[in-house]
C-alpha positions in Angstrom: 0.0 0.0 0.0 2.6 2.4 1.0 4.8 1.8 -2.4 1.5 1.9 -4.5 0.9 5.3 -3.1 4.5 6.7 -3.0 4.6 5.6 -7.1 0.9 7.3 -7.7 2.5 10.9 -6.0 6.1 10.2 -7.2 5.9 8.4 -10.7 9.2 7.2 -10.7 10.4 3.9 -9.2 13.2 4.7 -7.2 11.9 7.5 -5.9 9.1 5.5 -4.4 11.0 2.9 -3.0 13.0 6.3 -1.4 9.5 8.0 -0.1 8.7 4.1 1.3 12.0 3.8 3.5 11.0 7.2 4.7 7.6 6.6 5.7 8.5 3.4 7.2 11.6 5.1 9.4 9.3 7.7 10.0 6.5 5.4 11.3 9.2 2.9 13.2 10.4 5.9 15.3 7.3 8.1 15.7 5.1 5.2 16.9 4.5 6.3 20.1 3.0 9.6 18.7 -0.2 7.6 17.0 -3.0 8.7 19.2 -5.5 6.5 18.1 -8.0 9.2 17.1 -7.5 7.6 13.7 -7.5 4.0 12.2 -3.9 3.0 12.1 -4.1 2.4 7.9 -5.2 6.4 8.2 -2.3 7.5 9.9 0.2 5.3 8.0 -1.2 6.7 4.6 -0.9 10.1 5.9 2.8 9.5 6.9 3.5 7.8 3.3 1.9 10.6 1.4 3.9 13.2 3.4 7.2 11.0 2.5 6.3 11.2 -0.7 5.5 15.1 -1.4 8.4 15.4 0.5 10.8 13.6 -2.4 8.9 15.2 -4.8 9.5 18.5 -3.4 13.4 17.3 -3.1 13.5 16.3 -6.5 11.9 19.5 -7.8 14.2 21.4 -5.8 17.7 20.5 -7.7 16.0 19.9 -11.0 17.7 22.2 -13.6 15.7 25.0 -16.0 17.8 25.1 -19.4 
Protein backbone atom coordinates (compact mmCIF):
# COMPACT_ATOMS: atom_id res chain seq x y z
CA UNK A 1 0.00 0.00 0.00
CA UNK A 2 2.61 2.42 0.99
CA UNK A 3 4.83 1.79 -2.43
CA UNK A 4 1.54 1.90 -4.53
CA UNK A 5 0.89 5.29 -3.14
CA UNK A 6 4.54 6.75 -2.98
CA UNK A 7 4.65 5.57 -7.08
CA UNK A 8 0.94 7.29 -7.66
CA UNK A 9 2.50 10.87 -6.01
CA UNK A 10 6.09 10.22 -7.21
CA UNK A 11 5.89 8.40 -10.66
CA UNK A 12 9.15 7.22 -10.70
CA UNK A 13 10.42 3.94 -9.20
CA UNK A 14 13.17 4.73 -7.21
CA UNK A 15 11.87 7.45 -5.93
CA UNK A 16 9.10 5.53 -4.36
CA UNK A 17 10.95 2.86 -2.99
CA UNK A 18 12.99 6.34 -1.40
CA UNK A 19 9.49 7.99 -0.13
CA UNK A 20 8.72 4.08 1.29
CA UNK A 21 11.95 3.83 3.49
CA UNK A 22 10.98 7.18 4.71
CA UNK A 23 7.62 6.55 5.66
CA UNK A 24 8.46 3.42 7.19
CA UNK A 25 11.56 5.09 9.44
CA UNK A 26 9.28 7.66 10.03
CA UNK A 27 6.54 5.37 11.33
CA UNK A 28 9.16 2.86 13.19
CA UNK A 29 10.41 5.90 15.31
CA UNK A 30 7.35 8.14 15.74
CA UNK A 31 5.07 5.24 16.88
CA UNK A 32 4.46 6.35 20.07
CA UNK A 33 3.02 9.64 18.66
CA UNK A 34 -0.15 7.61 16.95
CA UNK A 35 -2.96 8.71 19.23
CA UNK A 36 -5.53 6.52 18.15
CA UNK A 37 -8.03 9.22 17.06
CA UNK A 38 -7.52 7.56 13.66
CA UNK A 39 -7.45 4.00 12.19
CA UNK A 40 -3.86 2.99 12.15
CA UNK A 41 -4.07 2.42 7.92
CA UNK A 42 -5.25 6.44 8.17
CA UNK A 43 -2.30 7.46 9.88
CA UNK A 44 0.25 5.33 7.99
CA UNK A 45 -1.23 6.74 4.64
CA UNK A 46 -0.86 10.10 5.85
CA UNK A 47 2.83 9.48 6.88
CA UNK A 48 3.51 7.77 3.26
CA UNK A 49 1.94 10.60 1.40
CA UNK A 50 3.93 13.17 3.44
CA UNK A 51 7.19 11.05 2.47
CA UNK A 52 6.30 11.24 -0.73
CA UNK A 53 5.50 15.07 -1.39
CA UNK A 54 8.45 15.44 0.48
CA UNK A 55 10.80 13.58 -2.36
CA UNK A 56 8.87 15.24 -4.85
CA UNK A 57 9.47 18.51 -3.39
CA UNK A 58 13.37 17.33 -3.09
CA UNK A 59 13.50 16.33 -6.49
CA UNK A 60 11.95 19.51 -7.79
CA UNK A 61 14.18 21.43 -5.80
CA UNK A 62 17.67 20.46 -7.72
CA UNK A 63 15.97 19.91 -11.03
CA UNK A 64 17.67 22.23 -13.60
CA UNK A 65 15.65 24.99 -16.05
CA UNK A 66 17.78 25.08 -19.39
Amino acid sequence: MVFKLALKITGNHQDAEDAAQDAFLNLATRLERFEGRSTLKTWIYRVAVNAALMVVRGVRKHQHVE
